[in-house]
C-alpha positions as CSV (number, residue, x, y, z in Angstrom):
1,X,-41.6,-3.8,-80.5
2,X,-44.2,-1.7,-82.2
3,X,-46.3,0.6,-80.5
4,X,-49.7,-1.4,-79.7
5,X,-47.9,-4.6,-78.6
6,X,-49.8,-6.9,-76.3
7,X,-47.9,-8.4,-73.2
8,X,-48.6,-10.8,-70.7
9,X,-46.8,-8.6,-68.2
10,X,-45.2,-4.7,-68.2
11,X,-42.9,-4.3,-65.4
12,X,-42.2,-0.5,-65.1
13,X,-38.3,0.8,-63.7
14,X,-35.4,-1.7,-64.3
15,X,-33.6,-1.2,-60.6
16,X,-33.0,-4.3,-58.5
17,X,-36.6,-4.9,-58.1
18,X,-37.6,-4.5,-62.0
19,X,-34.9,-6.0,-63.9
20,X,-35.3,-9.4,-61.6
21,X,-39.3,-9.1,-61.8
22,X,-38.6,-9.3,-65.8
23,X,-36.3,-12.3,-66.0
24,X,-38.7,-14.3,-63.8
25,X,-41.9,-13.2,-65.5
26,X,-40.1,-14.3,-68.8
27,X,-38.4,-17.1,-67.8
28,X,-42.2,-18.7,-66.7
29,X,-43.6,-18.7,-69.9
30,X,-45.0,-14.7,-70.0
31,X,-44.1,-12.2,-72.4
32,X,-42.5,-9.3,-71.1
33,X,-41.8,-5.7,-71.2
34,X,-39.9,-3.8,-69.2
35,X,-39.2,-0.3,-69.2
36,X,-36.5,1.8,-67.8
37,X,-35.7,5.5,-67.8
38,X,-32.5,5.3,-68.1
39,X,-30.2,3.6,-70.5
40,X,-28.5,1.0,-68.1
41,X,-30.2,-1.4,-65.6
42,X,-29.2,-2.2,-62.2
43,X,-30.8,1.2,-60.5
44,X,-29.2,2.4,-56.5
45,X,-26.8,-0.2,-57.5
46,X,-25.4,1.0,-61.1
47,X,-26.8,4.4,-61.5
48,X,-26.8,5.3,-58.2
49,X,-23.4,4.1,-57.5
50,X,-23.8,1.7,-54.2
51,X,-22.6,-1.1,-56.1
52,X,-22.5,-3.4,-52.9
53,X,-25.6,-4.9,-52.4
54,X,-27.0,-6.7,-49.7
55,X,-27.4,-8.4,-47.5
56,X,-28.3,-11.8,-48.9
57,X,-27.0,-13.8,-46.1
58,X,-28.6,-13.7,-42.2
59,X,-26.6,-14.9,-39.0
60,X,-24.4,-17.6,-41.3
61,X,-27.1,-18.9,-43.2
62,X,-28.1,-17.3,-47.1
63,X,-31.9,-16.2,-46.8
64,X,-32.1,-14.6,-50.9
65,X,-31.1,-16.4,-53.3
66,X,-32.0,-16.5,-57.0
67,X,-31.8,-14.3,-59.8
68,X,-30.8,-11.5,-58.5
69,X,-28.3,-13.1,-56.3
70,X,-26.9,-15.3,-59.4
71,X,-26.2,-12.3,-61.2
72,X,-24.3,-11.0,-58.2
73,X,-22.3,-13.7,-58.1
74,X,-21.3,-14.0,-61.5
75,X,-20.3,-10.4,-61.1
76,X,-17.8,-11.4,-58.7
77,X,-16.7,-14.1,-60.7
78,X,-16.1,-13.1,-64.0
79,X,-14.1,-9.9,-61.9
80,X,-12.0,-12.8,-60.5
81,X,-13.0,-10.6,-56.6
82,X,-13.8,-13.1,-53.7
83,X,-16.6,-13.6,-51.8
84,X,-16.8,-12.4,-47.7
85,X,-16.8,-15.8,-45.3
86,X,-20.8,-15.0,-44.8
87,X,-20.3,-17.6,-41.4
88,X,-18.2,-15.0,-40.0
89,X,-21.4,-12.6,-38.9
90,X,-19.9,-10.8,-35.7
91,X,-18.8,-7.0,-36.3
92,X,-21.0,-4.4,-38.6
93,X,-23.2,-5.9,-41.6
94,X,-20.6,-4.0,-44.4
95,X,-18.4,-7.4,-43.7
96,X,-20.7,-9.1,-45.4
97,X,-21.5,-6.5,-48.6
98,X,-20.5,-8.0,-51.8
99,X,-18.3,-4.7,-53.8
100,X,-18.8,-5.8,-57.1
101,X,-18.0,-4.1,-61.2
102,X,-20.6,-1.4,-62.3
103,X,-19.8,-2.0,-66.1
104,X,-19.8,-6.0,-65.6
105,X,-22.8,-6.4,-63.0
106,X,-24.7,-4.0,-65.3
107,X,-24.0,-6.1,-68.2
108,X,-24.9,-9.1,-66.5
109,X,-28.3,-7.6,-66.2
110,X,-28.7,-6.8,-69.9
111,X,-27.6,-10.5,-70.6
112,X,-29.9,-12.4,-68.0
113,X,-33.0,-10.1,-69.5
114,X,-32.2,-10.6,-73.0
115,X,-31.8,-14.6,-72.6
116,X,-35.4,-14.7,-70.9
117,X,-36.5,-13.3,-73.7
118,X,-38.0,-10.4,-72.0
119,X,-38.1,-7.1,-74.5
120,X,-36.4,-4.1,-72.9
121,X,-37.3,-0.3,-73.8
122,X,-34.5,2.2,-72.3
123,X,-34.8,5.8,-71.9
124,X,-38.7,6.0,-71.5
125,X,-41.4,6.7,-68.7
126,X,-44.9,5.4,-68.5
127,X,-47.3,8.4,-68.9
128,X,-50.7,7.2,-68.3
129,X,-52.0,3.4,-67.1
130,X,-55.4,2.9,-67.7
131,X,-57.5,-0.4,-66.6
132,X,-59.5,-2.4,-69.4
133,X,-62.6,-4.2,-69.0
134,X,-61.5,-6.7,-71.3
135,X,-59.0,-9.7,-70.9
136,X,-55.9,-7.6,-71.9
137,X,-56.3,-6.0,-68.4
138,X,-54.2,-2.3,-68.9
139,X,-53.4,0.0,-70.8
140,X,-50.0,1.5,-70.5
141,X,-49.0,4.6,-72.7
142,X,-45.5,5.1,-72.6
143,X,-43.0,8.1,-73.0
144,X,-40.8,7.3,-75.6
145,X,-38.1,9.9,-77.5
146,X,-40.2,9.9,-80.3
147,X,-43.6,10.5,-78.5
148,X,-46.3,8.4,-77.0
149,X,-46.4,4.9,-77.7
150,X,-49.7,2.5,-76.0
151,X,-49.0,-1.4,-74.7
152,X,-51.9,-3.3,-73.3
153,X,-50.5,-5.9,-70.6
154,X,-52.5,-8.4,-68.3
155,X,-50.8,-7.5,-65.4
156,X,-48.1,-4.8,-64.8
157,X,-45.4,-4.2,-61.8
158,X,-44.6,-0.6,-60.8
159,X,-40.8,-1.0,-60.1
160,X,-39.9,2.6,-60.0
161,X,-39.6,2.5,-55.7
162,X,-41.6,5.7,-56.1
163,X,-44.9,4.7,-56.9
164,X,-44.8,6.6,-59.6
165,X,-47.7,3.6,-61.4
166,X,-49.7,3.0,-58.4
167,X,-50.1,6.8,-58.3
168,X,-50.9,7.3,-62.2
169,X,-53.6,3.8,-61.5
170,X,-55.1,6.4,-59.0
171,X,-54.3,4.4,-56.1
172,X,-53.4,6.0,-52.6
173,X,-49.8,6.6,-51.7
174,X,-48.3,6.9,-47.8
175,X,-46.2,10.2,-48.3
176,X,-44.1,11.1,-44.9
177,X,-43.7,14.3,-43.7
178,X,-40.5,14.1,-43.4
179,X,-37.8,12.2,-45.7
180,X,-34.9,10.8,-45.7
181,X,-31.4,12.4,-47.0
182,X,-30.1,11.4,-50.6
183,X,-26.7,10.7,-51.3
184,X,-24.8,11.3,-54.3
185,X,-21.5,8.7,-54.8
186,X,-18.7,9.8,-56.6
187,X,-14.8,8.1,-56.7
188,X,-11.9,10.3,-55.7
189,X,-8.0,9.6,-56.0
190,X,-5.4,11.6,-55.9
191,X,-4.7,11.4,-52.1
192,X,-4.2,8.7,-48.6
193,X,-5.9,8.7,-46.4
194,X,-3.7,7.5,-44.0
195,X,-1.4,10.5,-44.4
196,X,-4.2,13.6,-43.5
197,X,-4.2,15.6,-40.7
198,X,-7.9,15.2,-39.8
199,X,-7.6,17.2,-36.8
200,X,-6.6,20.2,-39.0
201,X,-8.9,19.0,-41.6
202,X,-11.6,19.5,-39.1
203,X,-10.7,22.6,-38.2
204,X,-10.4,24.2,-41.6
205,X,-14.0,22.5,-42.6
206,X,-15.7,24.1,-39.3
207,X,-14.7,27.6,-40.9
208,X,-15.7,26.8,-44.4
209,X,-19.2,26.4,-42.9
210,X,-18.8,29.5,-40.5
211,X,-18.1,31.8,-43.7
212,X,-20.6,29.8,-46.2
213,X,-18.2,27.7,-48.7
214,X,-19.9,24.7,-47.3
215,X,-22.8,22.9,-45.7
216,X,-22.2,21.0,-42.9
217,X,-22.8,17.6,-44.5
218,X,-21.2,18.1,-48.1
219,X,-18.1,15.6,-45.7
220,X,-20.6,13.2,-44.2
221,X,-23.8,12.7,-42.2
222,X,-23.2,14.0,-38.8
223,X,-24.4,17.4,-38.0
224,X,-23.1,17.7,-34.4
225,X,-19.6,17.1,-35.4
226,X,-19.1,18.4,-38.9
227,X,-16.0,16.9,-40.9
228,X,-15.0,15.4,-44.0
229,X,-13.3,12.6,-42.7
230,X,-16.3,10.4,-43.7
231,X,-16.2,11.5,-47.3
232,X,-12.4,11.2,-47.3
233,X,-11.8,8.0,-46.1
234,X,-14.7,6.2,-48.5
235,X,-13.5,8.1,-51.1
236,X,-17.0,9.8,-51.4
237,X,-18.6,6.5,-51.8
238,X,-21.6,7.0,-50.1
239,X,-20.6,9.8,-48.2
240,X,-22.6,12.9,-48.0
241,X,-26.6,14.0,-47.1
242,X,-28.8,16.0,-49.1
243,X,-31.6,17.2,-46.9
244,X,-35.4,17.9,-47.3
245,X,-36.6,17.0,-50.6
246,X,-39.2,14.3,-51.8
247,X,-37.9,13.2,-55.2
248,X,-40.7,11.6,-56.3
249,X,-41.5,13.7,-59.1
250,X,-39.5,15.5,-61.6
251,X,-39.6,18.7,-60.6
252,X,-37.9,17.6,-57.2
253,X,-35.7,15.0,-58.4
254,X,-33.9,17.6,-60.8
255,X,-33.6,20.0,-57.4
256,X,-32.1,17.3,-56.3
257,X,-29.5,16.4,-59.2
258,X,-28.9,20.4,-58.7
259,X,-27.6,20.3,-55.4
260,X,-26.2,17.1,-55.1
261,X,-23.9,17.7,-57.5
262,X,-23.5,21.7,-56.2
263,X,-22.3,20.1,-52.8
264,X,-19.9,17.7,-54.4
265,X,-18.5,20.9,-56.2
266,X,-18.0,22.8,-52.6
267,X,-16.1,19.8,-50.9
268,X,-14.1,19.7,-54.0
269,X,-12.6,23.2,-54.2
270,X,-12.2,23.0,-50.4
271,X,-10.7,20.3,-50.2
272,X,-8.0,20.7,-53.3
273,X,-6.8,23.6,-50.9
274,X,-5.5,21.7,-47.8
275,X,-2.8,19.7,-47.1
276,X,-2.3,16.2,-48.7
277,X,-4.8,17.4,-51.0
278,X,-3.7,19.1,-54.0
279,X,-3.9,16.0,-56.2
280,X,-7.1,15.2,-55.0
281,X,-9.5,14.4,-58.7
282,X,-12.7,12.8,-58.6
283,X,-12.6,10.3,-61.1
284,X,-16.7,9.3,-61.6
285,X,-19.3,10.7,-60.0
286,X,-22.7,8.3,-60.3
287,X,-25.0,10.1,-63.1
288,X,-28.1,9.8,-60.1
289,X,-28.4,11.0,-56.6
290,X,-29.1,7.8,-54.6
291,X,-32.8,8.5,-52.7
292,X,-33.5,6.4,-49.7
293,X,-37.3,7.2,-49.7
294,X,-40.0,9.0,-51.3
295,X,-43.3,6.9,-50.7
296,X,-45.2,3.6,-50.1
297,X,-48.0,2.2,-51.0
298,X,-51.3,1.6,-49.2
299,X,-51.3,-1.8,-49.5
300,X,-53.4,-5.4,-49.1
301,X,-51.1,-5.7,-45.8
302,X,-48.6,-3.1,-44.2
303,X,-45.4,-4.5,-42.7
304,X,-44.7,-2.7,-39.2
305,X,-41.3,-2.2,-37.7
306,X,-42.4,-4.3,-35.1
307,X,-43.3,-7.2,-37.6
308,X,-40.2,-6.4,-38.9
309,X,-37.9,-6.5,-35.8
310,X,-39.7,-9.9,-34.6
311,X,-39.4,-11.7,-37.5
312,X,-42.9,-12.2,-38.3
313,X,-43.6,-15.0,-40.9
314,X,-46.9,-14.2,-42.6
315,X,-49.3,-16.5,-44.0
316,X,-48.6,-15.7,-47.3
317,X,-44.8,-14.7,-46.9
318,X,-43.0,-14.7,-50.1
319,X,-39.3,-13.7,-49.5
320,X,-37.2,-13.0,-46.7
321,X,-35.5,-9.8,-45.9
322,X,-32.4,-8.8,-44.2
323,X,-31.0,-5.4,-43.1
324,X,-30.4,-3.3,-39.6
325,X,-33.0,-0.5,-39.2
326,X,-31.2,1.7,-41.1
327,X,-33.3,5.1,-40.7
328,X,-30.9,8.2,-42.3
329,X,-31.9,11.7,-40.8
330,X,-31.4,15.4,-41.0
331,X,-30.5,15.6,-37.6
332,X,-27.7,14.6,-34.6
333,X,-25.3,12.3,-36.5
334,X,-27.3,11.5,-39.1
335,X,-28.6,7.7,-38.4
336,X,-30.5,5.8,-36.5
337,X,-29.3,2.2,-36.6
338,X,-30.6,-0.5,-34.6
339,X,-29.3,-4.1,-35.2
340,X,-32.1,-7.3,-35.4
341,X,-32.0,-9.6,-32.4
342,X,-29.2,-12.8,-33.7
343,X,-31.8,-15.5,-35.4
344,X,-34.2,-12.8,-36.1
345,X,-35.1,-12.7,-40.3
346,X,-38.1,-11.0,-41.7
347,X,-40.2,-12.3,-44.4
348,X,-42.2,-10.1,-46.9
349,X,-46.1,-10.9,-47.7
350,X,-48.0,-10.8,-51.0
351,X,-50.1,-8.7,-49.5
352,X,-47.7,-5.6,-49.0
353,X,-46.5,-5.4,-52.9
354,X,-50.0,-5.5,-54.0
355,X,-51.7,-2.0,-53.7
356,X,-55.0,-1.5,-51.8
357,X,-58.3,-2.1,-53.9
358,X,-56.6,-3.0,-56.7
359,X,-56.3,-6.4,-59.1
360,X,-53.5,-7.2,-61.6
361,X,-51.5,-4.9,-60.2
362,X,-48.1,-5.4,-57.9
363,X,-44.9,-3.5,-56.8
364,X,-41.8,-4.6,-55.8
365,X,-38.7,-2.3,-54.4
366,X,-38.9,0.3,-51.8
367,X,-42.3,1.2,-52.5
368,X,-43.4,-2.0,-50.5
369,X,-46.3,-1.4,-48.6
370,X,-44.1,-0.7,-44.5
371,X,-44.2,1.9,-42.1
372,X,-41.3,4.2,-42.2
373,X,-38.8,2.3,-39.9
374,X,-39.6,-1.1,-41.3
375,X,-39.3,0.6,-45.1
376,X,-35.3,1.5,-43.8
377,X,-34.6,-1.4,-43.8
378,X,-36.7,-3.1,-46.6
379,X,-35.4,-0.8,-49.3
380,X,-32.2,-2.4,-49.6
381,X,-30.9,-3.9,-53.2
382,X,-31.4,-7.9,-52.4
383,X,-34.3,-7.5,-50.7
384,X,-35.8,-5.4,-53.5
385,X,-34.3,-8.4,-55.7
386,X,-36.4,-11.1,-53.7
387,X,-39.3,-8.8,-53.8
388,X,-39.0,-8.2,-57.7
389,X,-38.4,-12.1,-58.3
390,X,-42.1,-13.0,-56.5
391,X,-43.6,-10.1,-58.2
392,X,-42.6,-11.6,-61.5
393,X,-43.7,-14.9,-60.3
394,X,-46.9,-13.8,-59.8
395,X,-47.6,-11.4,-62.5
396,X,-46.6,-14.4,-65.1
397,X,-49.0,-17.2,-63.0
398,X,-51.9,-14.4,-63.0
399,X,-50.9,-13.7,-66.9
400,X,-51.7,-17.7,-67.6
401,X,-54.4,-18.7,-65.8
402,X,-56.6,-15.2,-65.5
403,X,-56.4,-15.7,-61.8
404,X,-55.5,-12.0,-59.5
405,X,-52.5,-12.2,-58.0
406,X,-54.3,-11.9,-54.7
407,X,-56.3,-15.2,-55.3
408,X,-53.4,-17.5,-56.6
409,X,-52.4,-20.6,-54.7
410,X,-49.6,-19.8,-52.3
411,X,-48.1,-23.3,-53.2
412,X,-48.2,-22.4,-56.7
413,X,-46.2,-19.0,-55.7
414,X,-43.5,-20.9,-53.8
415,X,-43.1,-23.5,-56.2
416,X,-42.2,-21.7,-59.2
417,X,-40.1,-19.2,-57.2
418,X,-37.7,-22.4,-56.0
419,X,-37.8,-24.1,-59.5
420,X,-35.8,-20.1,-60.3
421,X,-33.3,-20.9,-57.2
422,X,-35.3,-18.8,-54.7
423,X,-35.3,-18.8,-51.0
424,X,-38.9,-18.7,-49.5
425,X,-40.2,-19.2,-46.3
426,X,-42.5,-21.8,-45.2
C-alpha cells in the first residue's frame, strides 16, 4: 500500500483482539488495514508467550466461537495435539486451556488475514489520529521504518489494549493507581522436576534474597513464602512478577523489558548452582514481557465486577466472556482469584468498546471500558477475540452505510457476527 491510501477501516495492534477485528472487517465487504508493531501477530499469546488461550467454553457448554476460535483450533489440528473434554468443568479452569504451537498458531493468523484480503503493515506504530469533517472520517499517520506515512479510514479500532489511539484521539483514559505485575515467559530444560529437593531449594532461595542475588518473585508470585518452585515446575512459563510499572508508554515498557529480562538472569545463575540443576538452559525466552494492565477507557457503558460476577446480559450485549476474577498483585501470594457462580457467563456491551463522546471510533482487548476487577478477568485472549470479532463487525457495517457504530441496528450486529460462526447472546 502507498502512503495516502484510503480504507474503510484501520484496526491498530494485531494481538487477539486486532488480528480477529481485521479478518471480520474484511471478510464483510470493508477494506482493511491493520497495523502491528511487531513483526508477528497473535500478541499475549505469541509474543508474549501464553500460548494457551482461553477460555472459550463455560460450565460444558462453548460461549466464543468464531474466528478467533477457528484459528485455535486449526492450531491444534494441524499439530495433531487434542482437545480438553470441555464437559468435564470441575477442578481449576487450566483443564480447560487449549496449549497450542507459537510458530503454527502465529502462521495461522497471517493466513486467515491474508485470505480476507485485509492489508497488513508490520513493525509500525500509529503516531497521530486526527478526525475529518469529511466522509473519509480519520486521519491516521503512521510510524513506519522509513518515516511517516498518512491513511484516511472511515472508522478505526484501537487494538493496542493500552489505549494507546483513544489517548492520541484525545479521549479520557481510567489510569489505576496501582497495576498489576507483568510476567515475562521463557522455556527451560535441562532438569525434572520431580527429582528437586524443593525444601533445600527453598532454603538456598530465602538467602539469595537475604544477601541481594535475588528478588523475592524472580521464582513466582508469592511474597509471604518466597520459592522457585513455581518457576521450576512450569518451566518459567508464566512464572514470575514484575512489580510497579504502567507500561503504557515507551519509556515504561522498555523499563520493563529491562528488568524482566534482568530477573530471569538472577534465577538463572542461581539456579545453575544447586542441586539437579547444573544442566538447567533456557531454551526461548518470549521477545515481550506479558502486561496484564495498563488502562481503560471511559467508555459509552462501564462493565462493573458486579455486572460481571452476575452475569448481566445487556441490551446491546455483543459477546460473551469467561474467566475467574483473576486480579495479580504485588502483595501476600500474589492473586486474588475468585471463581463465577456455576451457570454464571458474562456478556460484553457495545457500549464499553466504544469510547466516551466519540463516533467511528471502537476498541477491542483489554482496554474495554471495566472497572479494575471486572477488567481481570475480561482481558483474557478469547474474550479479547470475541471482543475484536464485534468490533470488526461493526466498524465494516458503519464503513458501508455511514451509520456510527453506536446507532447501528443491534440485529444487524448479531447477524453478521453469526453468518462469521460467532456466539452472541440474545
Amino acid at each position: 500500500m502507498t502512503p495516502g491510501t484510503r480504507f474503510d477501516v484501520i484496526v491498530i495492534g494485531g494481538g487477539s483482539g486486532g488480528w480477529t477485528a481485521a479478518v471480520q472487517a474484511a471478510r464483510a465487504g470493508a477494506k482493511t488495514l491493520l497495523v502491528e508493531k511487531t513483526g508477528m501477530l497473535g500478541g499475549t499469546t505469541t509474543v508474549g508467550g501464553v500460548n494457551f488461550p482461553g477460555l472459550f467454553h463455560a460450565w460444558g457448554k462453548q460461549v466464543i466461537a468464531g474466528i478467533g476460535w477457528d484459528v485455535v483450533k486449526r492450531t491444534v489440528e494441524v499439530t495433531g495435539g487434542t482437545l480438553p473434554d470441555f464437559t468435564d468443568f470441575a477442578g481449576h479452569q487450566s483443564r480447560l486451556q487449549v496449549k497450542i504451537n507459537i510458530f503454527v498458531y502465529a502462521a495461522l493468523c497471517d493466513q486467515a488475514v491474508v485470505e480476507s484480503g485485509a492489508q497488513v503493515l508490520f513493525h509500525a506504530m500509529p503516531a497521530s489520529i486526527k478526525q475529518r469533517t469529511d466522509e473519509h472520517g480519520w486521519l491516521v499517520s503512521i510510524c513506519t521504518k522509513t518515516g511517516l506515512a498518512d491513511y484516511t479510514a472511515k472508522v478505526v479500532i484501537d487494538a493496542t489494549a493500552d489505549a494507546n489511539v483513544v489517548s492520541l484521539a484525545g479521549y479520557k483514559l481510567n489510569i489505576p493507581e496501582e497495576f498489576q505485575p507483568a510476567t515475562l515467559s521463557c522455556h527451560a530444560t535441562g532438569y525434572d522436576p520431580a527429582t528437586l529437593d524443593y525444601d533445600a531449594l527453598d532454603r538456598a532461595y530465602a538467602e539469595a534474597i537475604k544477601d541481594g542475588r535475588l528478588a523475592v518473585t524472580d521464582g513466582g508470585w508469592n511474597m509471604l513464602k518466597p520459592s522457585p518452585r513455581q518457576w521450576l515446575r512450569a518451566r518459567g512459563a508464566n512464572a514470575n512478577h514484575l512489580h510497579h510499572i504502567n507500561a503504557r508508554d515507551s519509556q515504561s515498557k522498555s523499563k520493563l523489558e529491562l528488568e524482566a529480562r534482568a530477573s530471569v538472569l538472577r534465577l538463572y545463575r542461581f539456579l545453575k548452582t544447586q542441586p539437579g540443576l547444573e544442566n538447567l538452559v533456557i531454551e526461548s525466552v518470549s521477545p515481550e514481557c506479558g502486561v496484564r494492565e495498563t488502562a481503560t477507557i471511559q467508555g459509552k457503558s462501564t462493565i462493573t465486577v458486579d455486572d460481571y460476577c452476575t452475569g448481566r446480559v445487556w441490551d446491546d450485549s455483543v459477546c460473551y466472556s469467561f474467566y475467574v476474577i483473576d486480579m495479580h498483585r504485588s502483595t501476600g501470594d500474589g492473586l486474588n482469584r475468585q471463581p463465577l457462580w456455576e451457570g454464571i457467563v458474562p456478556t460484553i456491551p457495545r457500549g464499553a468498546l466504544l469510547p466516551s463522546s466519540s463516533s467511528n471510533l471502537l476498541v477491542a482487548g483489554r482496554c474495554v471500558s471495566s472497572d479494575r476487577l471486572a477488567n481481570s478477568a475480561l482481558r483474557v485472549q478469547a474474550s479479547c477475540m470475541a471482543m475484536g470479532q464485534a468490533a470488526g463487525a461493526m466498524a465494516a457495517l458503519s464503513a458501508k452505510t455511514g451509520c456510527d457504530p453506536e446507532e447501528l441496528p443491534m440485529p444487524q450486529i448479531r447477524e453478521l457476527l453469526r453468518e462469521h460462526g460467532a456466539i452472541v447472546p440474545g
